[in-house]
C-alpha positions as CSV (number, residue, x, y, z in Angstrom):
1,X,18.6,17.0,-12.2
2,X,15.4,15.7,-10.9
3,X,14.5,12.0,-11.0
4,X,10.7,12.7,-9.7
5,X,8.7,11.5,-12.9
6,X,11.0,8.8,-13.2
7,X,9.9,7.6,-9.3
8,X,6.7,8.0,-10.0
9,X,6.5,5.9,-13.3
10,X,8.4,3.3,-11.7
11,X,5.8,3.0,-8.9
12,X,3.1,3.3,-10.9
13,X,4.1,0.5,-12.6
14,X,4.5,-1.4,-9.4
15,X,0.9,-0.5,-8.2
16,X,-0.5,-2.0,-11.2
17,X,1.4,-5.0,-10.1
18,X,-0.2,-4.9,-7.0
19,X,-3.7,-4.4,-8.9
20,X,-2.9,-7.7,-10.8
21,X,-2.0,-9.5,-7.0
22,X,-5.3,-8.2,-6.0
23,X,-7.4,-9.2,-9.0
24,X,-5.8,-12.7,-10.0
25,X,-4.2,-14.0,-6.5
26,X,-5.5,-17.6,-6.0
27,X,-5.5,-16.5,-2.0
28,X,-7.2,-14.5,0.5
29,X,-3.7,-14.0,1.8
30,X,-2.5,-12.7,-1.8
31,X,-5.2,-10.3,-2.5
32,X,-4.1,-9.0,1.1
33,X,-0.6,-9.2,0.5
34,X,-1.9,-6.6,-2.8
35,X,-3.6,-4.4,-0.8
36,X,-0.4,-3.9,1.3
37,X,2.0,-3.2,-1.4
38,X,-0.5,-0.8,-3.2
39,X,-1.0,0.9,0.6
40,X,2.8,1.5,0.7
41,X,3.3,2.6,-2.9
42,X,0.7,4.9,-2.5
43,X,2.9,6.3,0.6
44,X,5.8,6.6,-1.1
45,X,4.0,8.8,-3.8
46,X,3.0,11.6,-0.7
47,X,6.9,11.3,0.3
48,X,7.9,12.1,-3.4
49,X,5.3,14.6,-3.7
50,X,6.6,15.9,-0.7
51,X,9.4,16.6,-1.7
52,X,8.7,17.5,-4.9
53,X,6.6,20.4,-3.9
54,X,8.5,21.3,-0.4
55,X,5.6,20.8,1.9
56,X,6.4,19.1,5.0
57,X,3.1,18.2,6.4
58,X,2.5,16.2,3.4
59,X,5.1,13.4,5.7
60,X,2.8,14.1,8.7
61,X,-0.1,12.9,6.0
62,X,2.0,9.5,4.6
63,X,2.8,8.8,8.5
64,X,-0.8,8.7,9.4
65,X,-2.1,7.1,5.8
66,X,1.1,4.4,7.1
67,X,-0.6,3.6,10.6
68,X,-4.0,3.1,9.0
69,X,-2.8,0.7,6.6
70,X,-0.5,-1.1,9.2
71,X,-3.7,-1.5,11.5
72,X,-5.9,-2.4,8.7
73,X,-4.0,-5.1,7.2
74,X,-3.5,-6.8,10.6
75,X,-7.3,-6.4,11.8
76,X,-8.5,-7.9,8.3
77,X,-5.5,-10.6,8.9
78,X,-7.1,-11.4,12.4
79,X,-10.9,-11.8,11.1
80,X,-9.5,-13.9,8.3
81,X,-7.5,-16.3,10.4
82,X,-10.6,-16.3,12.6
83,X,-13.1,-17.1,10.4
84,X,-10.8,-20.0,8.5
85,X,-10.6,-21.4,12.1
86,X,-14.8,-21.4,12.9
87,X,-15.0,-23.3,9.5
88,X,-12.8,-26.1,10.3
């Protein structure tokens, strides 16, 4: 027995929980924070994919789509903390 759909309903569900973090968080830091978890729920649906369909360079894909996110969450981290610092 396969629990695929069932993953993938369940992380739906948590991406539009990340949508509504992005769309109604008071913060700067929040709407980041949404970003992230929508970045790694997106991952984990290549890696059920993946397996789903038995294609291993589907993991190279999440690995790389992984790095991108890790590197673009911390450079938009940086220019936020450094722009909140010029103001004050």
């Amino acid at each position: 027995m396969t629990f695929h759909p069932v993953v993938l309903s369940v992380m739906a569900f948590l991406v539009v929980g990340g949508m509504a973090r992005v769309l109604v968080g008071p913060t700067i830091w929040d709407r980041l924070l949404g970003f992230s978890l929508i970045s790694s729920k997106i991952i984990m649906a290549i890696v059920v994919f993946a397996s789903m369909l038995e294609r291993t360079f589907l993991l190279d894909i999440a690995i790389v789509y992984s790095l991108l996110g890790f590197i673009g969450s911390v450079l938009i981290a940086r220019f936020l903390e450094r722009r909140t610092e010029g103001e004050e």
